[in-house]
C-alpha positions as CSV (number, residue, x, y, z in Angstrom):
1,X,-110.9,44.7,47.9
2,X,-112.4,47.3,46.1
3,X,-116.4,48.1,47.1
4,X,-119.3,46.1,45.6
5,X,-116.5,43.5,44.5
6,X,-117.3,39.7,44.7
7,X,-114.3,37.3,44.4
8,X,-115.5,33.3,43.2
9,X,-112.5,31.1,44.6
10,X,-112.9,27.3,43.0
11,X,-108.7,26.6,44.3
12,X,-110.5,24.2,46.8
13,X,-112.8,22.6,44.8
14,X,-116.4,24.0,46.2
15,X,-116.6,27.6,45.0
16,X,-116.5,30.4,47.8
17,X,-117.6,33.5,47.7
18,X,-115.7,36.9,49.5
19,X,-117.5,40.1,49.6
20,X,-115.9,43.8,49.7
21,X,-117.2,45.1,52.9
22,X,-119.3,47.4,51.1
23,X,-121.5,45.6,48.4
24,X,-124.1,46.6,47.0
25,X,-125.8,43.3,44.3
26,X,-127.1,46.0,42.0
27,X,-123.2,46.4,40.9
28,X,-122.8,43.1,40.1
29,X,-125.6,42.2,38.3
30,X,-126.7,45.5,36.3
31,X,-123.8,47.9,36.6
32,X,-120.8,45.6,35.9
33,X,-121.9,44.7,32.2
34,X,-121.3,48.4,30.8
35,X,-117.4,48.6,31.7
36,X,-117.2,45.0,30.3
37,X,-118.5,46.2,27.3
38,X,-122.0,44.7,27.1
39,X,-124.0,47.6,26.9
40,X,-125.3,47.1,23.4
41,X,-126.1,43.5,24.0
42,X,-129.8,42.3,24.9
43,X,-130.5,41.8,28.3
44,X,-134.7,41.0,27.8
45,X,-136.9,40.5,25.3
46,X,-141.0,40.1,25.9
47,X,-143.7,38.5,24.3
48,X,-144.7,42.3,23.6
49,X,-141.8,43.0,21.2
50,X,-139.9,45.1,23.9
51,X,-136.4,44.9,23.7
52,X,-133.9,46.3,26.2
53,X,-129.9,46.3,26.1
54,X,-127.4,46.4,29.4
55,X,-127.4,50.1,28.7
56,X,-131.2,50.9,29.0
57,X,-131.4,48.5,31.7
58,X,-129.0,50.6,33.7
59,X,-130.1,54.1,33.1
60,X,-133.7,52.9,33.8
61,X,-132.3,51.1,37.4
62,X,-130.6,54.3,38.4
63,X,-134.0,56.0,36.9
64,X,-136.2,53.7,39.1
65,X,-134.1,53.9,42.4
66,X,-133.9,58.1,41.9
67,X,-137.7,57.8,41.3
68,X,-138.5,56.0,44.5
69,X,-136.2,58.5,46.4
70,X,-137.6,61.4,45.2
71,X,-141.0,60.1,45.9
72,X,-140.0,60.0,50.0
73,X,-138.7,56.2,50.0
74,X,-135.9,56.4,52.5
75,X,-133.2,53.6,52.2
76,X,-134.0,50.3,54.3
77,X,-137.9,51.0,53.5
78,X,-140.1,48.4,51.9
79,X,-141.6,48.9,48.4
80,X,-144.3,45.9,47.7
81,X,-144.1,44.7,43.8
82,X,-147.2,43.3,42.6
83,X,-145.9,43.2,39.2
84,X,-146.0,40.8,35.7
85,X,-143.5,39.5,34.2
86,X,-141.9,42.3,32.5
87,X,-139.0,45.2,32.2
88,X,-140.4,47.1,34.6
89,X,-140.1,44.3,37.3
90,X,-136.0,44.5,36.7
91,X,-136.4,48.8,37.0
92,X,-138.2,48.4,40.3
93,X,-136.1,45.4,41.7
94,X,-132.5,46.4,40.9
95,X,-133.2,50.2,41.2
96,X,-134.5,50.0,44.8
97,X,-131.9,47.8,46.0
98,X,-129.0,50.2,44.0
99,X,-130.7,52.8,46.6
100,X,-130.6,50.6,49.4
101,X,-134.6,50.1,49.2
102,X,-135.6,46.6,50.3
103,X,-138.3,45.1,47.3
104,X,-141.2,42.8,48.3
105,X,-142.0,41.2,45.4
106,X,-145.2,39.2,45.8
107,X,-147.1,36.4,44.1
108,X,-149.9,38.2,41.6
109,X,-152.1,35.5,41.8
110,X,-153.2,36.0,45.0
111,X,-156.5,37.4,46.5
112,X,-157.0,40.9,48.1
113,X,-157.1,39.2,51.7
114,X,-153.4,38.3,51.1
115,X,-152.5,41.3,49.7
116,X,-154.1,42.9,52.7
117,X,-152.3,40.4,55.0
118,X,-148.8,41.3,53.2
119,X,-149.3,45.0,53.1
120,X,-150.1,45.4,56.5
121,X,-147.4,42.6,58.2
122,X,-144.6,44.5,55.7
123,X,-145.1,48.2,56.7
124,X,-144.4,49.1,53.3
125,X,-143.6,52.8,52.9
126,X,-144.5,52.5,48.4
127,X,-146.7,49.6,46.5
128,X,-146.3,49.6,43.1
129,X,-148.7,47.4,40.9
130,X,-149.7,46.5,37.4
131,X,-152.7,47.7,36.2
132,X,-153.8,44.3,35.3
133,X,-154.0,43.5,39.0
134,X,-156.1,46.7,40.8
135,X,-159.3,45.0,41.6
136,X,-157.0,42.8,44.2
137,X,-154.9,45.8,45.0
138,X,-157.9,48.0,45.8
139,X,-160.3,45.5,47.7
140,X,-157.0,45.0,49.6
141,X,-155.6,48.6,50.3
142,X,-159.8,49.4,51.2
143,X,-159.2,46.9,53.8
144,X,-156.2,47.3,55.3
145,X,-155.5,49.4,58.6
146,X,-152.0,50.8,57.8
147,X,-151.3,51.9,54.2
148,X,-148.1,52.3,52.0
149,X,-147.5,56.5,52.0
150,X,-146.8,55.7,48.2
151,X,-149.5,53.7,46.2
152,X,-148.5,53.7,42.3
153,X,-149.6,51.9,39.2
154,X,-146.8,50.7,37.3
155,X,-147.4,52.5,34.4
156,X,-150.1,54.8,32.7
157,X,-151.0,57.8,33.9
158,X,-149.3,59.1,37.3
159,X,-147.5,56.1,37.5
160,X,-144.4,54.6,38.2
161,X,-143.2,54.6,35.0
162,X,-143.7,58.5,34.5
163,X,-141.9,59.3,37.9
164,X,-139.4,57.1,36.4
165,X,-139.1,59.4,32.8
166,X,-138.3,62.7,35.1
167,X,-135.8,61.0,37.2
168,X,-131.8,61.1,36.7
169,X,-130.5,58.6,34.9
170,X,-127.0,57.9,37.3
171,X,-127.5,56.7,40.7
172,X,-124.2,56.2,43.0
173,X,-125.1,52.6,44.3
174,X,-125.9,52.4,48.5
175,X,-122.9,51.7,50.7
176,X,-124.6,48.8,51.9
177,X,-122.7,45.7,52.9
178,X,-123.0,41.7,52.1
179,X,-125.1,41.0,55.1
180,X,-127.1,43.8,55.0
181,X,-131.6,43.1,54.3
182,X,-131.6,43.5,50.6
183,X,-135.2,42.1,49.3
184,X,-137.9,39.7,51.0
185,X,-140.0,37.0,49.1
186,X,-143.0,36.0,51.2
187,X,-143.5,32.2,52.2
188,X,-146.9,30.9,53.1
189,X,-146.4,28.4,56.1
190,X,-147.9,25.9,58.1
191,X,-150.8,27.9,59.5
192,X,-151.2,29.6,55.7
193,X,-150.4,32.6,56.8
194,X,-147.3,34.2,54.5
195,X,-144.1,35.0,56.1
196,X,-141.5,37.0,54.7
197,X,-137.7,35.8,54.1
198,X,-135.6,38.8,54.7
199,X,-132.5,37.9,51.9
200,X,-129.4,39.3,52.0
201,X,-126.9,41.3,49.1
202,X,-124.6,38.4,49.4
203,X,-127.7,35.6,48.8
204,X,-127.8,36.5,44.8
205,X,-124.4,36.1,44.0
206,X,-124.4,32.5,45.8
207,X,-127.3,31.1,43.8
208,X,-125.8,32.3,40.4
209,X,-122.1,31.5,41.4
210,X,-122.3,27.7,43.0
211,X,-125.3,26.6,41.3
212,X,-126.6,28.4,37.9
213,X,-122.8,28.2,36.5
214,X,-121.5,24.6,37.9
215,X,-124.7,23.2,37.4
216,X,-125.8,24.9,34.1
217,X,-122.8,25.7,32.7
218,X,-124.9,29.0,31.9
219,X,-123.0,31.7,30.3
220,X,-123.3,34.7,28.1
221,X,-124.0,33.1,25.3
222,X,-127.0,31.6,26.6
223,X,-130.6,32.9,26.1
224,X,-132.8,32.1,29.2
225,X,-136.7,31.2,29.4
226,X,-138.9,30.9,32.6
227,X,-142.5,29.6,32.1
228,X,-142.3,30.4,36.5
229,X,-142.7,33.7,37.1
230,X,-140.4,36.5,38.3
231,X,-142.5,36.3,41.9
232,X,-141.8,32.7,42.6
233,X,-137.9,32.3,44.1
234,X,-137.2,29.7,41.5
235,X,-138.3,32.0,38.9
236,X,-136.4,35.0,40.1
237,X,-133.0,33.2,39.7
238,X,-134.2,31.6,36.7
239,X,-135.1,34.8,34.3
240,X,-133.4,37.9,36.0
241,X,-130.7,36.9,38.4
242,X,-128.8,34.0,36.3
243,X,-129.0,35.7,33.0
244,X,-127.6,38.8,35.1
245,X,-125.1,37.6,36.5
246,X,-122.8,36.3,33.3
247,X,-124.9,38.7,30.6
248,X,-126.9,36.2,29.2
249,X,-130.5,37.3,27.4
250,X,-133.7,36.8,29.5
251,X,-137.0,36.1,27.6
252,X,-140.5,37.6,29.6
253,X,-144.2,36.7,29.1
254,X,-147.1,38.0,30.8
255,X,-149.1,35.4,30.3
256,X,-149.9,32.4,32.1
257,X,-148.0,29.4,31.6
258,X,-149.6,27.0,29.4
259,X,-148.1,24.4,26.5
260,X,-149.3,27.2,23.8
261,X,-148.1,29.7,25.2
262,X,-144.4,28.1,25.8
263,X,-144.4,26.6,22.9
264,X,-144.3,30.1,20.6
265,X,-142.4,31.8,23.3
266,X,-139.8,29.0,22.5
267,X,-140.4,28.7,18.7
268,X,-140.1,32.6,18.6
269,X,-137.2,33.5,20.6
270,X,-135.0,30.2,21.1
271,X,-134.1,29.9,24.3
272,X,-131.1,27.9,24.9
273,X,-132.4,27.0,28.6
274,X,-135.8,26.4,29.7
275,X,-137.5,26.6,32.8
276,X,-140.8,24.6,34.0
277,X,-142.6,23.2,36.8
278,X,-143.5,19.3,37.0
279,X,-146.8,20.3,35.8
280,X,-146.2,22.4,33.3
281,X,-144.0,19.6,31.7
282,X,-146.7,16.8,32.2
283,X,-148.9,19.6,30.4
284,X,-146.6,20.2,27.9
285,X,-146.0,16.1,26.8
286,X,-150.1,15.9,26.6
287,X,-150.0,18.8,24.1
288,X,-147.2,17.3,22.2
289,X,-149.4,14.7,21.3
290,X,-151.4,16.2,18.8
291,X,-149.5,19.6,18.3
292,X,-145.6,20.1,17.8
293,X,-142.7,22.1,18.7
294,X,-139.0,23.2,17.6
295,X,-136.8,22.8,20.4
296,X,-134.1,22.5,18.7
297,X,-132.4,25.4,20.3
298,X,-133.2,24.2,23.8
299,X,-130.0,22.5,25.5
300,X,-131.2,22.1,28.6
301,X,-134.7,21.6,30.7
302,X,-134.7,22.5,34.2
303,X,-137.5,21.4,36.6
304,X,-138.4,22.6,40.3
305,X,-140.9,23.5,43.0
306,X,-142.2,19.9,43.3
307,X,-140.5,16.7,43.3
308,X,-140.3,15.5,39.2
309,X,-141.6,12.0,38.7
310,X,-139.9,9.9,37.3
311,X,-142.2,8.8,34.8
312,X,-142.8,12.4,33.4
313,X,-138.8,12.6,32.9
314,X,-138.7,9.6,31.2
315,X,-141.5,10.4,28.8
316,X,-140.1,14.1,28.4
317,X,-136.6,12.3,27.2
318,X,-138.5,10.1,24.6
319,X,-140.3,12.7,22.8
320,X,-137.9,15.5,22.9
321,X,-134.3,14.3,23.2
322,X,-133.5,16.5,26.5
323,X,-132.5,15.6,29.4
324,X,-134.7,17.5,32.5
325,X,-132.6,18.6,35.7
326,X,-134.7,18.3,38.6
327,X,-133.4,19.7,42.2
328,X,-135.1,21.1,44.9
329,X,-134.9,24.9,46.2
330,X,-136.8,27.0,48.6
331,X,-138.2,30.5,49.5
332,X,-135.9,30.3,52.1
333,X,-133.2,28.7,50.1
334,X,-133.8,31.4,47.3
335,X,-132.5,28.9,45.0
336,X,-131.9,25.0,44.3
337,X,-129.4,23.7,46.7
338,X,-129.4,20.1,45.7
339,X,-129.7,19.1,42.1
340,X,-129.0,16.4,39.1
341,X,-126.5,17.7,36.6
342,X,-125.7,16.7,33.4
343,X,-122.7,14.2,34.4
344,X,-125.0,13.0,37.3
345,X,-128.7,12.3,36.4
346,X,-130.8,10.0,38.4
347,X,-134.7,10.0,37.6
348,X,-137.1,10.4,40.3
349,X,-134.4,11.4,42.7
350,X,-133.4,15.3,43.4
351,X,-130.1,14.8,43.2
352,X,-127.0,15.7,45.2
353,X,-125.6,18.7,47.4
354,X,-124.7,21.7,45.0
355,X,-121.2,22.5,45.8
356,X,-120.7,25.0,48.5
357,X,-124.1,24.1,50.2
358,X,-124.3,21.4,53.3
359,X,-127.1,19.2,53.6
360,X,-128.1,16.6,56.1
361,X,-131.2,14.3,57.3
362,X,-132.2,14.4,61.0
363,X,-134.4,12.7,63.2
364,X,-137.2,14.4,65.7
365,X,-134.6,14.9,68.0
366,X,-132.3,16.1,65.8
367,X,-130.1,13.0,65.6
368,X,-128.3,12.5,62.2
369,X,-129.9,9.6,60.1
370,X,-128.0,6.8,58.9
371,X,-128.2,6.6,54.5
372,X,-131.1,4.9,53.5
373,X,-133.6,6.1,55.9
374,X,-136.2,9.1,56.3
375,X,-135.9,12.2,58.2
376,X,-136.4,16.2,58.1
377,X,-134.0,18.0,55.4
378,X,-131.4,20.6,56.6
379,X,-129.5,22.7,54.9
380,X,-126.9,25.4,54.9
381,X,-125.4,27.9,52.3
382,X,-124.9,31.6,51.2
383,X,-128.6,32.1,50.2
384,X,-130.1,31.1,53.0
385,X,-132.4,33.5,54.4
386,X,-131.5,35.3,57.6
387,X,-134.7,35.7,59.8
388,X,-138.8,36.0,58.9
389,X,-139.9,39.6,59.5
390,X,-141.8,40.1,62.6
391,X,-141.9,36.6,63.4
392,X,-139.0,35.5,66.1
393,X,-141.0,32.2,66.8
394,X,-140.6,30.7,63.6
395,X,-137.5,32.3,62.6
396,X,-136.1,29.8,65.8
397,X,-137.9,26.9,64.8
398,X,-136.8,27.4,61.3
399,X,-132.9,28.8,61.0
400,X,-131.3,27.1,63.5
401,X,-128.0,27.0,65.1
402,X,-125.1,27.0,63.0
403,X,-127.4,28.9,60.2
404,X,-129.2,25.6,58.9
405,X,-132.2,25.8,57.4
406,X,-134.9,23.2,58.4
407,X,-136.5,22.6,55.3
408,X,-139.5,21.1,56.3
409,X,-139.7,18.2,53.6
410,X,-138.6,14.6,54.4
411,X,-135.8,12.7,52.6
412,X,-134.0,10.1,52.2
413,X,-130.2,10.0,51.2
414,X,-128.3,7.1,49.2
415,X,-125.0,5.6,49.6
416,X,-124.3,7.8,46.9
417,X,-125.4,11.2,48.3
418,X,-128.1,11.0,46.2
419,X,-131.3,12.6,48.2
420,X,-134.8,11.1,47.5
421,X,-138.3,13.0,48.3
422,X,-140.2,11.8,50.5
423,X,-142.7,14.2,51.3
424,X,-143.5,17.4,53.4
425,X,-143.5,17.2,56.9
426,X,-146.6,18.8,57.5
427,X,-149.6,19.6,55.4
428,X,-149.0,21.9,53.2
429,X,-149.6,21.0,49.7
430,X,-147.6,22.4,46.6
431,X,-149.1,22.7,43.5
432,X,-147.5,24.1,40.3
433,X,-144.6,24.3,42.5
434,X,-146.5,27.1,45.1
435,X,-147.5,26.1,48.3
436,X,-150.6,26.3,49.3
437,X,-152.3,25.7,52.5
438,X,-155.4,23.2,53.0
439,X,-156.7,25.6,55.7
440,X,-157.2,28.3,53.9
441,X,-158.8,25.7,51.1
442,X,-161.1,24.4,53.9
443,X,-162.1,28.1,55.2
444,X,-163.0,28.9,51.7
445,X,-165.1,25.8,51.1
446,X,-166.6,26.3,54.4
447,X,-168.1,29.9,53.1
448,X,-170.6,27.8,51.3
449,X,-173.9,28.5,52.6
450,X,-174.6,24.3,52.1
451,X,-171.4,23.2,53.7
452,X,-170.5,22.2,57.7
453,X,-167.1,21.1,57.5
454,X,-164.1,20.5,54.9
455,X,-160.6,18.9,55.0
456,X,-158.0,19.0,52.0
457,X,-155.0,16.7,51.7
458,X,-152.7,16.3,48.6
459,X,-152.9,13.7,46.2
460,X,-151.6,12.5,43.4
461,X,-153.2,12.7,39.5
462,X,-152.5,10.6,36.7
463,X,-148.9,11.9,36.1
464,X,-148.0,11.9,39.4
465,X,-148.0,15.2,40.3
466,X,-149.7,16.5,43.4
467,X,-153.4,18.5,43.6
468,X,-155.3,19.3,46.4
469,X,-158.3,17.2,47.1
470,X,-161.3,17.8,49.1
471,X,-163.6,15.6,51.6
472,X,-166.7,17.6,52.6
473,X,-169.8,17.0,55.0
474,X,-172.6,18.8,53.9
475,X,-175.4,20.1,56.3
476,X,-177.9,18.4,54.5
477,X,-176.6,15.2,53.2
478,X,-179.4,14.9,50.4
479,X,-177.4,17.9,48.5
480,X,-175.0,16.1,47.7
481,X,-174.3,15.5,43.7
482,X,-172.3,16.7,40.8
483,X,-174.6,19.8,40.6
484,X,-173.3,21.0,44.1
485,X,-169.5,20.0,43.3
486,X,-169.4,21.8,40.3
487,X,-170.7,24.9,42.4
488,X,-168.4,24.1,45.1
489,X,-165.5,23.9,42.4
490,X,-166.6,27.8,40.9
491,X,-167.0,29.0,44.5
492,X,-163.4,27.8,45.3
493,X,-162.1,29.2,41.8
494,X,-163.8,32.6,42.5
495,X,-162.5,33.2,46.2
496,X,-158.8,31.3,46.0
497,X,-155.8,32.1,43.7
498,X,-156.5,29.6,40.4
499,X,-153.8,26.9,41.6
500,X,-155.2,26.5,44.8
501,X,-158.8,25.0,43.9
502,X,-159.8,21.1,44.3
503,X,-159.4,19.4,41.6
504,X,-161.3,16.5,43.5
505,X,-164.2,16.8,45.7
506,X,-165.5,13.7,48.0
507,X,-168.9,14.0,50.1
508,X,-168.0,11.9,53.4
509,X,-171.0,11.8,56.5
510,X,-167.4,12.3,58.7
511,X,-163.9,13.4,58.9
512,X,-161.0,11.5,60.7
513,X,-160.3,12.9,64.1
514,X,-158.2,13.0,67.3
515,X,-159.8,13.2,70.5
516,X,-159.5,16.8,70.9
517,X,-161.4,17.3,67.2
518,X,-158.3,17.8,65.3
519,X,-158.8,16.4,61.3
520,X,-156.3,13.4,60.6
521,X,-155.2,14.3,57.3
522,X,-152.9,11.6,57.0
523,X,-156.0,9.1,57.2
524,X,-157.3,11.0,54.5
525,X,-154.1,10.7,52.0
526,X,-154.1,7.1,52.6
């Protein structure tokens, strides 16, 4: 097989996947497109008006992976992304890995303590970062004990983007192979404390090969739009690697998600498939009742990150006509591994198995269930994650034997195959489709100078869709009232990523616990 050559094999009805020995991803999704003659063809467009065909977007890869060689980054080094949606994100991505750099991209709504946290834990050798975000970046780089060699704003003066202008524009792609690291995504966990899925060359190709083409039917013709963002897994298949992979047109905003600003992104560019969170849609049907939108060019709604309520699919279908595909993926995953399709749509459910993945429900002691009843979700597939850096303990506990993922989240499974969600097996909460962790919610509510103690469960709003919600004893119980909540609310909002705030906040005289003083959050949900 000739290098960086991936072969899709559907003779046995689940596609699978061979790899050349030496395979680098960057040929197949960026370099591929000139010899088939794509080069003039879009490959984004942003809210900003920037265009860029296959042919830019491969000079300014090879640019990008020459510029971050020249600068001293040696292949297999880190390079930390805290960068917006934008061109610049696929220059970075793709152009490290065609030099067999491993990215980091991070989440850029998060604080400087995580950046800190990330920065540190990685041993990046380069960090490269919007402007938008150096009040994080700084506070955290200030803080940090070990440094990136390499610190870089993405553009302006000095940056990135003028290392990139003086760099060649050709690049022979890394001899790496399939299984070799080729990019992290960091995972918060139980404890809150991010870990970072080490992904492998191969893991692309799977997601866009057994689920964005059977699932989709996505092909070049399509034009894709992601209100998640290029940081969040789900988002990174959705508007770089799918549209990649069969030279469709990816559509970019910088701007938060929101109904307005989806709704011209849509009216302007007409995607063909669109890409939201459970929240995001709820959002979007509340706006829709007093403003309206074309969709016309919209075939297809996909949904992920949290389980989709049924109600909110329903009500999605009534006013718009489109059906939603809801499924659930992972960090770890990189992708959704089961999922509705569009012969096979079951509301409130997440679906079935993807081809080419495995899936099954255990017990606690690992026992198989029986269909119909609840137990921990394992899965196994091409994208699946090989270890978390610097963390053997949980890499054990969570890619086990026989590489199968433990999920975490409990489900349920029909006669069918059909797989229900039931809920996450610990306490993490996910909102917007990010998880977040009620420590770190409690720790920041427990800064307040009038506050002794905090707990924070999930629970669910008016559309179903999961927020966190706090229970708090005060030191002085006569403080209590809405003048201190809405100053507990700002203090959260001011310390904490936006998502991550309470959107409810209960004054209790005690918490729920064991006998050793641990909080019973499940008493609280109930």
């Amino acid at each position: 097989m000739q290098d960086h050559a991936v072969t899709v094999d559907v003779s046995a009805g689940a596609p699978r996947l061979s790899f050349a020995p030496v395979y680098n991803a960057a040929v197949g999704f960026i370099d591929r497109h000139l010899a088939a003659g794509r080069g003039d063809k879009l490959a984004i467009r942003t809210n900003h008006g920037e265009d860029v065909t296959y042919h830019a977007l491969a000079e300014r890869v090879a640019r990008a992976g020459n510029a971050l060689l020249d600068l001293g980054v040696r292949p297999s080094d880190r390079v930390m992304m805290i960068v917006k949606d934008c061109p610049a994100f696929f220059y970075l991505y793709w152009g490290a890995i065609k030099a067999g750099i491993v990215p980091v991209p991070v989440n850029t709504l998060l604080r400087a303590a995580d950046y800190r946290y990330m920065i540190e834990d990685s041993g990046a050798t380069a960090l490269v970062y919007s402007p938008e975000f150096a009040a994080e970046v700084d506070a955290a780089l200030a803080g940090a004990a070990r440094k990136p060699a390499r610190v870089l704003k993405a553009d302006g003066d000095g940056s990135f983007a003028a290392h990139m202008a003086r760099a060649a524009t050709t690049l022979a792609p890394a001899a790496t192979g399939p299984m070799d690291d080729c990019f992290w995504l960091y995972s918060s966990g139980s404890t809150g404390r991010p870990k970072g899925a080490v992904h492998r060359h191969r893991d692309i190709a799977h997601t866009a090969a057994l689920y964005a083409v059977p699932t989709l039917g996505i092909g070049e013709a399509d034009v894709c739009f992601s209100a998640a963002k290029l940081f969040f897994a789900y988002g990174l298949g959705n508007a770089m690697n799918f549209p990649l992979w069969v030279g469709a047109t990816a559509v970019l905003s910088d701007e938060r998600p929101s109904p307005e600003m989806t709704f011209a992104m849509i009216e302007r560019f007409r995607p063909t498939i669109f890409y939201g969170v459970p929240t995001l849609y709820a959002a979007q049907l509340r706006a829709l009742e007093t403003a309206t939108c074309d969709l016309a060019s919209v075939r297809l709604c996909v949904s992920a990150g949290e389980a989709l309520p049924a109600d909110i699919f329903r009500r999605w279908k009534e006013r718009t006509g489109l059906v939603i595909l809801d499924g659930i993926g992972s960090t770890e995953g990189l992708h959704i591994f089961i999922s509705n399709t569009r012969d096979h749509v079951r509301p409130g459910t997440s679906g079935r198995v993807v081809p080419g993945y495995s899936a099954r429900i255990v017990d606690e002691a690992g026992r198989e269930v029986a269909d119909g009843e609840q137990g921990t979700l394992l899965v196994r597939g091409g994208s699946v994650a090989a270890y978390y850096w610097n963390n053997a303990e949980k890499t054990r506990a969570t890619m086990i034997g026989d590489d199968w993922l433990v999920t975490g989240d409990t489900y349920m499974r029909d006669a069918d195959g059909t797989y229900t969600y039931s809920g996450r097996s610990d306490d993490m909460i996910k909102v917007g489709g990010i998880w977040c962790s009620p420590i770190e919610i409690e720790g920041r509510l427990i800064e307040h100078a009038k506050v002794l103690e905090a707990a924070v469960v999930g629970r669910k709003d008016d559309d179903d869709l999961v927020k966190p919600a706090a229970f708090v004893i005060l030191k002085r119980a006569g403080d209590a009232g809405e003048a201190l909540r809405r100053e507990l609310l700002e203090h959260c909002k001011s310390g904490l990523a936006r998502y991550k705030y309470p959107r409810w906040i209960t004054f209790v005289d005690e918490l729920p616990k064991t006998a050793t003083g641990k909080i019973q959050r499940f008493k609280l949900r109930d």
